[in-house]
mmCIF file of the N, C-alpha and C atoms, coordinates in Angstrom:
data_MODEL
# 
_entry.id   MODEL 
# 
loop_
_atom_site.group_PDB 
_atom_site.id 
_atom_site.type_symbol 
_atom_site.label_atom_id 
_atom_site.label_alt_id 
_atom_site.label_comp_id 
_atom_site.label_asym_id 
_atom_site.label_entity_id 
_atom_site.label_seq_id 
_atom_site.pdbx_PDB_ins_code 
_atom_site.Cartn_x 
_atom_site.Cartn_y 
_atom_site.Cartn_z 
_atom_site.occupancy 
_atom_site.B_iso_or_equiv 
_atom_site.pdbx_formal_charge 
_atom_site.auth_seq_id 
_atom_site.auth_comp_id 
_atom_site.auth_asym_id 
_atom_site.auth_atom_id 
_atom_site.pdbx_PDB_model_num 
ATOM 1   N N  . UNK A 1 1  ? -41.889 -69.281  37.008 1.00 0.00 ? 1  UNK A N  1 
ATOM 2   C CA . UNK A 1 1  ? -41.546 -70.495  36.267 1.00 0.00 ? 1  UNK A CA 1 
ATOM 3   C C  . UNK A 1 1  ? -40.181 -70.336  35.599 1.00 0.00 ? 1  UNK A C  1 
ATOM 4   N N  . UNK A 1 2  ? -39.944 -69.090  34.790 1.00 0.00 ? 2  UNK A N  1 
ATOM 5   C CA . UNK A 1 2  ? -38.537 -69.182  33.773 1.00 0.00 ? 2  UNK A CA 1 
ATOM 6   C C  . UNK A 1 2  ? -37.672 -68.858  35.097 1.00 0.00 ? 2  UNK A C  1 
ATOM 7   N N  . UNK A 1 3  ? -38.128 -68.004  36.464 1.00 0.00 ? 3  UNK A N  1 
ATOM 8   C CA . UNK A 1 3  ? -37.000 -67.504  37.313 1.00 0.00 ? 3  UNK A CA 1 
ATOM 9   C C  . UNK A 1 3  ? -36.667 -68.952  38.156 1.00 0.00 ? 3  UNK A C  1 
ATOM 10  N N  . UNK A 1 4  ? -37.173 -69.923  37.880 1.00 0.00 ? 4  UNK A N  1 
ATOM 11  C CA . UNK A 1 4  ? -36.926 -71.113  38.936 1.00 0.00 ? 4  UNK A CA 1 
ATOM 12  C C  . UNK A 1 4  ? -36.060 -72.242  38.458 1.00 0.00 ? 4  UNK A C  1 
ATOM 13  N N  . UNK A 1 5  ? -36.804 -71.685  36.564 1.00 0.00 ? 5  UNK A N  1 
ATOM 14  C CA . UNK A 1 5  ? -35.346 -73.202  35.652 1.00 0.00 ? 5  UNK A CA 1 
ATOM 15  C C  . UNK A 1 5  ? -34.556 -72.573  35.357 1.00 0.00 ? 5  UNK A C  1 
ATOM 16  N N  . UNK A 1 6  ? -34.520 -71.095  35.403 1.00 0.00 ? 6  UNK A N  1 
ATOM 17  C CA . UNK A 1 6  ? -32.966 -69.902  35.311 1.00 0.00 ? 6  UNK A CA 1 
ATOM 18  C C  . UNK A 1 6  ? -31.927 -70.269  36.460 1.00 0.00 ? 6  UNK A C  1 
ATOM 19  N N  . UNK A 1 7  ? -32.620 -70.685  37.613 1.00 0.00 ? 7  UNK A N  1 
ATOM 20  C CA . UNK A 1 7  ? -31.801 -70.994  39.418 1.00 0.00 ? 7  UNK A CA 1 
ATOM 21  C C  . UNK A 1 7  ? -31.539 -72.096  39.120 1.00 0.00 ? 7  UNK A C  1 
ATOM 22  N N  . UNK A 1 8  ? -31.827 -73.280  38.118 1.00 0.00 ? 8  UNK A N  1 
ATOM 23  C CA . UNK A 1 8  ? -31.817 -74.391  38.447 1.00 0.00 ? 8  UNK A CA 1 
ATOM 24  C C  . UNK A 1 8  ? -30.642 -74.789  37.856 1.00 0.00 ? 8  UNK A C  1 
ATOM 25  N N  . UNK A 1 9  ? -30.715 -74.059  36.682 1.00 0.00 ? 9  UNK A N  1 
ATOM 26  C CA . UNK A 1 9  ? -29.762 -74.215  35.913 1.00 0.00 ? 9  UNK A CA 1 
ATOM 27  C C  . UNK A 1 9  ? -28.651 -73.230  36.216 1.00 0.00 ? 9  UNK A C  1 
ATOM 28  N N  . UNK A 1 10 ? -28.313 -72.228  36.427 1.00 0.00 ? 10 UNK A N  1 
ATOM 29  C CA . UNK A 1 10 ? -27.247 -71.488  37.474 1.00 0.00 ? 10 UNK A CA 1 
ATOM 30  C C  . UNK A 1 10 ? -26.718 -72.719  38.116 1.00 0.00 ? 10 UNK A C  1 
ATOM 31  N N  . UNK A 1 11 ? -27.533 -73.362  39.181 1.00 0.00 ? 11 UNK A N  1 
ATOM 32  C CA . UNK A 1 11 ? -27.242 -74.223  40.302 1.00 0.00 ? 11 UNK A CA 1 
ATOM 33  C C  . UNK A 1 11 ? -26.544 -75.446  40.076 1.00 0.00 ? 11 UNK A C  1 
ATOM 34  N N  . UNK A 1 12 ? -26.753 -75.719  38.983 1.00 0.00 ? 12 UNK A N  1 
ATOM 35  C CA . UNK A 1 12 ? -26.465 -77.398  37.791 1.00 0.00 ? 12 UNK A CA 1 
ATOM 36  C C  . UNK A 1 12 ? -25.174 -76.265  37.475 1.00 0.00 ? 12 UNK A C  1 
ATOM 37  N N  . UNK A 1 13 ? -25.146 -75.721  36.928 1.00 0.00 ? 13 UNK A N  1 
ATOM 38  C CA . UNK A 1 13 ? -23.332 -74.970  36.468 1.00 0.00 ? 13 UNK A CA 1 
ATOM 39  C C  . UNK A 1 13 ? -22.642 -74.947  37.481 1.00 0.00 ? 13 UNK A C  1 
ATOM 40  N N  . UNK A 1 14 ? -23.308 -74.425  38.369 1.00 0.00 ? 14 UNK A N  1 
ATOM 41  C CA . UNK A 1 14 ? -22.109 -74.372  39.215 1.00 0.00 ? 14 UNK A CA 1 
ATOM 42  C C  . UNK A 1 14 ? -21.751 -75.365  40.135 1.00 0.00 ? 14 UNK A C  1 
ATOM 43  N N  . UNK A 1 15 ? -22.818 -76.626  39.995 1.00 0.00 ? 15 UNK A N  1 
ATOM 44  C CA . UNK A 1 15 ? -22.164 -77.602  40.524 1.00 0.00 ? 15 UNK A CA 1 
ATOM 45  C C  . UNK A 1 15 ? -20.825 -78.259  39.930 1.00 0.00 ? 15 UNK A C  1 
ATOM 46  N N  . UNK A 1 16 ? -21.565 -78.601  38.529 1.00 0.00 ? 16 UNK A N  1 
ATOM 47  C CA . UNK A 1 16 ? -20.462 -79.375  37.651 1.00 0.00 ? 16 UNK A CA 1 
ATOM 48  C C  . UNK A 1 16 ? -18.748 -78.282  38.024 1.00 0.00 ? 16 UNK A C  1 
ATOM 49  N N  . UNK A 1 17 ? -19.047 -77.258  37.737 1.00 0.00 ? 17 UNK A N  1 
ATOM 50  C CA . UNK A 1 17 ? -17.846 -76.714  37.672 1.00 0.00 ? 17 UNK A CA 1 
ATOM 51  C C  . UNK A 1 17 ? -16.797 -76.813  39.164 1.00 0.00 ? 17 UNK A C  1 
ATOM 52  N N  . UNK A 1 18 ? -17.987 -76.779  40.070 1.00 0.00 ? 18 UNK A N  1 
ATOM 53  C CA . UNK A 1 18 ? -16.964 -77.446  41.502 1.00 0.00 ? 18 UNK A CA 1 
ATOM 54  C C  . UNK A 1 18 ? -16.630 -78.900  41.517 1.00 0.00 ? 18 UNK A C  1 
ATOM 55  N N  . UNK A 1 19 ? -17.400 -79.378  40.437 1.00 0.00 ? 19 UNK A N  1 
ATOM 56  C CA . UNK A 1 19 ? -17.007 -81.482  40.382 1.00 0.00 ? 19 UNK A CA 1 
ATOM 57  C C  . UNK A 1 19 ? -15.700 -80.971  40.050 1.00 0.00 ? 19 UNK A C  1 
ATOM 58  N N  . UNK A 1 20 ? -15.523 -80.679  38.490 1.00 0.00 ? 20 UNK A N  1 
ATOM 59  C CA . UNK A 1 20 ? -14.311 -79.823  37.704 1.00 0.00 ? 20 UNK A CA 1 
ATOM 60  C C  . UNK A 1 20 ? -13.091 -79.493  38.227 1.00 0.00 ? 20 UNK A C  1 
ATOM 61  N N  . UNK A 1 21 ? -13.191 -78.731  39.291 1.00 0.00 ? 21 UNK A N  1 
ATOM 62  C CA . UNK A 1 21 ? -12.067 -78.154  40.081 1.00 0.00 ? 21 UNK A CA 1 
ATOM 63  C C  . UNK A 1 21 ? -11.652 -79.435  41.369 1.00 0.00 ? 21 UNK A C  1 
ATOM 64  N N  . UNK A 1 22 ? -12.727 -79.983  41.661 1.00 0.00 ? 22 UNK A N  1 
ATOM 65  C CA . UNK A 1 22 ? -12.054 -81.193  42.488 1.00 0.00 ? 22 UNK A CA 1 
ATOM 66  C C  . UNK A 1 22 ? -11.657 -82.271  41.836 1.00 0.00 ? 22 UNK A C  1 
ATOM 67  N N  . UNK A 1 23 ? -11.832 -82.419  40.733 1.00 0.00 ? 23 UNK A N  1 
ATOM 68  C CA . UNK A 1 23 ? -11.623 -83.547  40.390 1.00 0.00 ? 23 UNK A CA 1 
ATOM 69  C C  . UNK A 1 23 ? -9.984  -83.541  39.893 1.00 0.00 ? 23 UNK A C  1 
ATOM 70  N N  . UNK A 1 24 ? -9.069  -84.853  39.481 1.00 0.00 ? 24 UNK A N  1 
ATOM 71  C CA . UNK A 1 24 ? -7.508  -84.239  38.546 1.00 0.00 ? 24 UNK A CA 1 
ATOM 72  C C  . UNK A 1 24 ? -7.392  -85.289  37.787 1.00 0.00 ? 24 UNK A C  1 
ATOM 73  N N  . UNK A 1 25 ? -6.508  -85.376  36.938 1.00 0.00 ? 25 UNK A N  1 
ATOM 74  C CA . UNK A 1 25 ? -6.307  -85.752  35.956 1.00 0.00 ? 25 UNK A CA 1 
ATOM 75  C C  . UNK A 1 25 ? -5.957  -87.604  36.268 1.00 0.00 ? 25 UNK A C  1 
ATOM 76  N N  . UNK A 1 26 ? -5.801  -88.539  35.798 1.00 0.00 ? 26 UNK A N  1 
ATOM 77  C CA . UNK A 1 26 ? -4.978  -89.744  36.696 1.00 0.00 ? 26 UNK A CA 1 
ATOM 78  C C  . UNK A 1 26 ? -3.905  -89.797  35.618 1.00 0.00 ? 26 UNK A C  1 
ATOM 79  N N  . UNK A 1 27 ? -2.862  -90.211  36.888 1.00 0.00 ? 27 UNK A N  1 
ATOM 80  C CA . UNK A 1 27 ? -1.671  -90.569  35.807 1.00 0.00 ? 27 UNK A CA 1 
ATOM 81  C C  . UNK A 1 27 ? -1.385  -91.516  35.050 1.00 0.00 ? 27 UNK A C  1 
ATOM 82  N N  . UNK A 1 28 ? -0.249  -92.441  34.659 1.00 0.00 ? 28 UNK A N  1 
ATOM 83  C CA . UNK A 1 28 ? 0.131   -93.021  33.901 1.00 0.00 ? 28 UNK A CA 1 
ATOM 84  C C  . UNK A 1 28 ? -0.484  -94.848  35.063 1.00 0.00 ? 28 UNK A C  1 
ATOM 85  N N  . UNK A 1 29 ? -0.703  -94.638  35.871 1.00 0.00 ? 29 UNK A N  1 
ATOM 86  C CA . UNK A 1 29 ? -0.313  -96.389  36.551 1.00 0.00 ? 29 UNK A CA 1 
ATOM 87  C C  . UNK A 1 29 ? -1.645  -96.066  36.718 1.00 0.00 ? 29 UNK A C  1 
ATOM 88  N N  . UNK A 1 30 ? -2.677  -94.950  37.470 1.00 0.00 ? 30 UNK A N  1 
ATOM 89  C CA . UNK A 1 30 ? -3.860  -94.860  38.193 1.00 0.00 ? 30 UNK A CA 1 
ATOM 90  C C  . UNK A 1 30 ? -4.532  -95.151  36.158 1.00 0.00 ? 30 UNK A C  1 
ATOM 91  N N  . UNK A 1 31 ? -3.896  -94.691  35.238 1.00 0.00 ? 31 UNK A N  1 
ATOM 92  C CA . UNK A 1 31 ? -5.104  -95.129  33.799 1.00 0.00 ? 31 UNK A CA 1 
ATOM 93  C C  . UNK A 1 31 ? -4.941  -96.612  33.785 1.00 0.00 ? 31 UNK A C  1 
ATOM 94  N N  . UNK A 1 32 ? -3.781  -97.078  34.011 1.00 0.00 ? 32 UNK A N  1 
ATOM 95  C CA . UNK A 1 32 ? -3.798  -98.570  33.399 1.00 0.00 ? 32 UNK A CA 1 
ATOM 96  C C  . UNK A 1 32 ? -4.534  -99.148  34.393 1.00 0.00 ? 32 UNK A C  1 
ATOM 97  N N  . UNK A 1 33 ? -4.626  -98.969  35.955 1.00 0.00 ? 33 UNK A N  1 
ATOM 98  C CA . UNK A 1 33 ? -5.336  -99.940  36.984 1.00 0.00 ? 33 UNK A CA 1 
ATOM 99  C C  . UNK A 1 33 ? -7.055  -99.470  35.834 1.00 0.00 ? 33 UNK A C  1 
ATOM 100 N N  . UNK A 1 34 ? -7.215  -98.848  35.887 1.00 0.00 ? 34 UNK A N  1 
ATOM 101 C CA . UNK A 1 34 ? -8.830  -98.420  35.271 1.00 0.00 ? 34 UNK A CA 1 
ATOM 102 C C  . UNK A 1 34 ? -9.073  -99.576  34.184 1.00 0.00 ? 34 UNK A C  1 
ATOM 103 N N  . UNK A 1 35 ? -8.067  -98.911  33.081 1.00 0.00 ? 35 UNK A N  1 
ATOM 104 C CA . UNK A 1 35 ? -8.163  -99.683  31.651 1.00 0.00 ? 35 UNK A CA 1 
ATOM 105 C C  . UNK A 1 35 ? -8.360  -101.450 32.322 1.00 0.00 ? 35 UNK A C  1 
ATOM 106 N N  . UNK A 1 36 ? -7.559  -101.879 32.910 1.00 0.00 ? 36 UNK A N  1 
ATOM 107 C CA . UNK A 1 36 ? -7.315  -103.511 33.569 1.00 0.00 ? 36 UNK A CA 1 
ATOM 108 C C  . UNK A 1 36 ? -8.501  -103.547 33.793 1.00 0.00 ? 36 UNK A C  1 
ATOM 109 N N  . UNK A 1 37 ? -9.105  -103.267 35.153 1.00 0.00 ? 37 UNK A N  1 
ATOM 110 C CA . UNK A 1 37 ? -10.654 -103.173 35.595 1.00 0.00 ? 37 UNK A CA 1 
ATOM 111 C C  . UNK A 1 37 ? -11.745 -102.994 35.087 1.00 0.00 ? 37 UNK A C  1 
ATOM 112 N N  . UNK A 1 38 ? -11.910 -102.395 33.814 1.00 0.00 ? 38 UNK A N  1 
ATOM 113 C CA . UNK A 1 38 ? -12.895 -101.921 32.772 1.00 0.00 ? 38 UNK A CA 1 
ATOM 114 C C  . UNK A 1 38 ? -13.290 -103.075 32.061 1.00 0.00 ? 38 UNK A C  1 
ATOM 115 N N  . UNK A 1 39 ? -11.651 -103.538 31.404 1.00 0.00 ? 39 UNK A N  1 
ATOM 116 C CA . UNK A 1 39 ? -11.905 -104.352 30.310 1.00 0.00 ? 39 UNK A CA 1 
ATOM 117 C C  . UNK A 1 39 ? -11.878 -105.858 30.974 1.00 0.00 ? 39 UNK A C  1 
ATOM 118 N N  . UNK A 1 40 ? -11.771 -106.061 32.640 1.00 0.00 ? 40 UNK A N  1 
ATOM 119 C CA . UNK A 1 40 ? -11.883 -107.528 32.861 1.00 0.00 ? 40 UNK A CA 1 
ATOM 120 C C  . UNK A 1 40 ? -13.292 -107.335 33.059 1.00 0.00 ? 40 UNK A C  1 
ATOM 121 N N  . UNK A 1 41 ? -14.275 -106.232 33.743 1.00 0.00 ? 41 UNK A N  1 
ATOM 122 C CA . UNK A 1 41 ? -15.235 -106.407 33.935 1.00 0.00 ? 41 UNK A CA 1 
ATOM 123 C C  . UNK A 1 41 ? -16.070 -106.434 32.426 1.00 0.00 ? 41 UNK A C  1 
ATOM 124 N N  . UNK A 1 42 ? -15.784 -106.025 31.325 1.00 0.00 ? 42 UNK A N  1 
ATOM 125 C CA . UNK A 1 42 ? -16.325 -105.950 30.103 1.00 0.00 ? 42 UNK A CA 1 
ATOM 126 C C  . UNK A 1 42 ? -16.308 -107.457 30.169 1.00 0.00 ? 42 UNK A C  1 
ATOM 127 N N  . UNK A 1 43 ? -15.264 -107.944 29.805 1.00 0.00 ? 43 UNK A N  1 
ATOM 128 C CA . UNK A 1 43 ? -15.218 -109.717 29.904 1.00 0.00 ? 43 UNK A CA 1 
ATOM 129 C C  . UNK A 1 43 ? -16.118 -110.731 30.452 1.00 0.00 ? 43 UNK A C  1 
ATOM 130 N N  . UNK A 1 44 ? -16.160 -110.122 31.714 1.00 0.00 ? 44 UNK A N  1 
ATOM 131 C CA . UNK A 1 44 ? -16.729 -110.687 32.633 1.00 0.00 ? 44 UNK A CA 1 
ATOM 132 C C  . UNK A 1 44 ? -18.452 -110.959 32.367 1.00 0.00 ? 44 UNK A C  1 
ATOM 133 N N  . UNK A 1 45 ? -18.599 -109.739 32.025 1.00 0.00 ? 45 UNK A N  1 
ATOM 134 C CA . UNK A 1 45 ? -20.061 -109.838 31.801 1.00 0.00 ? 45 UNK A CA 1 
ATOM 135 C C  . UNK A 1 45 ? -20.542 -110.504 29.801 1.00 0.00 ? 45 UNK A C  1 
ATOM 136 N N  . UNK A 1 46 ? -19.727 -110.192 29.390 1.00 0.00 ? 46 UNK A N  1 
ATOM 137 C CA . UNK A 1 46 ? -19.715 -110.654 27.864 1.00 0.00 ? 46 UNK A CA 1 
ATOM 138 C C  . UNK A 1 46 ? -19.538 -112.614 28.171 1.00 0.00 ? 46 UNK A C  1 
ATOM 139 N N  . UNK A 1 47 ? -19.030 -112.849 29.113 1.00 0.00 ? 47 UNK A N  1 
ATOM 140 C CA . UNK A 1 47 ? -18.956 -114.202 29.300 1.00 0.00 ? 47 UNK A CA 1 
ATOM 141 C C  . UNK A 1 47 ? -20.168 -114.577 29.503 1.00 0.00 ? 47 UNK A C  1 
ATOM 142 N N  . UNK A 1 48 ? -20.819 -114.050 30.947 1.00 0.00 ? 48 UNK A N  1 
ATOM 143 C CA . UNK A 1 48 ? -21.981 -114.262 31.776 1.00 0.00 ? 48 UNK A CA 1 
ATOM 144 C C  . UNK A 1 48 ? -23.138 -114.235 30.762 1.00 0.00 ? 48 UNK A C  1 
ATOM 145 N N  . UNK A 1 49 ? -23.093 -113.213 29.849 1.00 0.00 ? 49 UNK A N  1 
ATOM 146 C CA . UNK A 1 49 ? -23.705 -113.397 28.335 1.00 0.00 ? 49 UNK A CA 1 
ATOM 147 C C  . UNK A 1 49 ? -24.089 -114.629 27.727 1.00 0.00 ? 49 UNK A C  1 
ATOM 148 N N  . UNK A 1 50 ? -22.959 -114.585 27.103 1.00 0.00 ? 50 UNK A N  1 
ATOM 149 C CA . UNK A 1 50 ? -22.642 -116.002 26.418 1.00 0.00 ? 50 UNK A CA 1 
ATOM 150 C C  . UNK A 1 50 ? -23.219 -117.621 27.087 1.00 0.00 ? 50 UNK A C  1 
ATOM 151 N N  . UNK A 1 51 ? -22.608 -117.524 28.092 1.00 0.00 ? 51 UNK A N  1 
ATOM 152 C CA . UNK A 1 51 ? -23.199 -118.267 29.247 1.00 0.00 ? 51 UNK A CA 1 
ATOM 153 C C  . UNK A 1 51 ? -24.428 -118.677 28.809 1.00 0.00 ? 51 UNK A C  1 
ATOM 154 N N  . UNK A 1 52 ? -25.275 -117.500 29.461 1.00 0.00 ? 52 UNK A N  1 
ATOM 155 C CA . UNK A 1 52 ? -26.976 -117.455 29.341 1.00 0.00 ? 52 UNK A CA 1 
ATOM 156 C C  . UNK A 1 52 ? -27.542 -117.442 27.967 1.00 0.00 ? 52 UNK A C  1 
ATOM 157 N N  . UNK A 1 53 ? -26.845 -117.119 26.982 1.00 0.00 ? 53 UNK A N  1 
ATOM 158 C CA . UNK A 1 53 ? -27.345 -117.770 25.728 1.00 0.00 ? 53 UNK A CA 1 
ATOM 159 C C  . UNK A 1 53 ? -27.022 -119.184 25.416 1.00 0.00 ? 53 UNK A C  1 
ATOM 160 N N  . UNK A 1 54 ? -25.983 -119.504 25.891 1.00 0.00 ? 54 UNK A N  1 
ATOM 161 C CA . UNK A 1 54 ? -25.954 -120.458 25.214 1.00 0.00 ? 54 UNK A CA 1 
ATOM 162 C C  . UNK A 1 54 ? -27.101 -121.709 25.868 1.00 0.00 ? 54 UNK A C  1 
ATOM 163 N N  . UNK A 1 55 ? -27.203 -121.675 27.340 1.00 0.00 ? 55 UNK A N  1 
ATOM 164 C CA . UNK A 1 55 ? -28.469 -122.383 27.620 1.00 0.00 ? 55 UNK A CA 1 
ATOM 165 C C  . UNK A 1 55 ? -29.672 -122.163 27.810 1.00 0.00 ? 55 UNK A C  1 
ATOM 166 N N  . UNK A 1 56 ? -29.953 -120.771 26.887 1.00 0.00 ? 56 UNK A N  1 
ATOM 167 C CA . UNK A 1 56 ? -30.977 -120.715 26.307 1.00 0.00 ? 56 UNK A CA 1 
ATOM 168 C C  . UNK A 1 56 ? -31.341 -121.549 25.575 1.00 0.00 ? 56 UNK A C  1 
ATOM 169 N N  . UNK A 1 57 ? -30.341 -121.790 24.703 1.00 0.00 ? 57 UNK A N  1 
ATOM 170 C CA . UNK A 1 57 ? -30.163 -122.341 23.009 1.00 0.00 ? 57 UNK A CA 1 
ATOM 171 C C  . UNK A 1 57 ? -30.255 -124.098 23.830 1.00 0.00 ? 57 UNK A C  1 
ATOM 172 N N  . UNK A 1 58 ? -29.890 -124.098 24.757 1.00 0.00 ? 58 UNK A N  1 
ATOM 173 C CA . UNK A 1 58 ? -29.919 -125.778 24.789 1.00 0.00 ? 58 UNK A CA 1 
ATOM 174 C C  . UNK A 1 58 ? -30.720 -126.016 25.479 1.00 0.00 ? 58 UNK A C  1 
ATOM 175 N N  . UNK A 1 59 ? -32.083 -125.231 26.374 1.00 0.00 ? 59 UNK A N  1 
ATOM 176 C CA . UNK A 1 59 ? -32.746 -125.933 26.775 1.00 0.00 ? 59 UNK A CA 1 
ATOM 177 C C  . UNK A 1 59 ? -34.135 -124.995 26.026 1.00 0.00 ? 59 UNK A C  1 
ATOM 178 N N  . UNK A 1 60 ? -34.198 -124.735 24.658 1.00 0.00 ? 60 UNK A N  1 
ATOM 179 C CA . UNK A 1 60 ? -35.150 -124.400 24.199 1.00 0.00 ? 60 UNK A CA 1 
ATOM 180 C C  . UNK A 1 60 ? -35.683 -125.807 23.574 1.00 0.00 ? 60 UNK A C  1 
# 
């Protein structure tokens, strides 16, 4: 039992740490496309929100 969540967890480290090494940093244009995309989809759904409350509210 402890020798199997000892492997498991070995196995979980050393995955993350190969995500780690493949992964790199983004630069200056690859953060702003993100930031753009993040915060229209934040929007997007804060609308779709709003939306659905509000005809909640009008057909209660």
């Amino acid at each position: 039992m402890i020798n199997s969540t000892t492997s498991k967890l070995k196995n979980f480290i050393q995955e993350c740490v190969r995500v780690l090494k493949v992964t790199k940093k983004p630069n200056n244009e690859e953060l702003k496309i993100i930031v753009k995309i993040s915060g229209m989809g934040i929007l997007i759904i804060g609308i779709i929100g709003f939306i659905i409350q509000m005809l909640w509210e009008f057909y209660r």
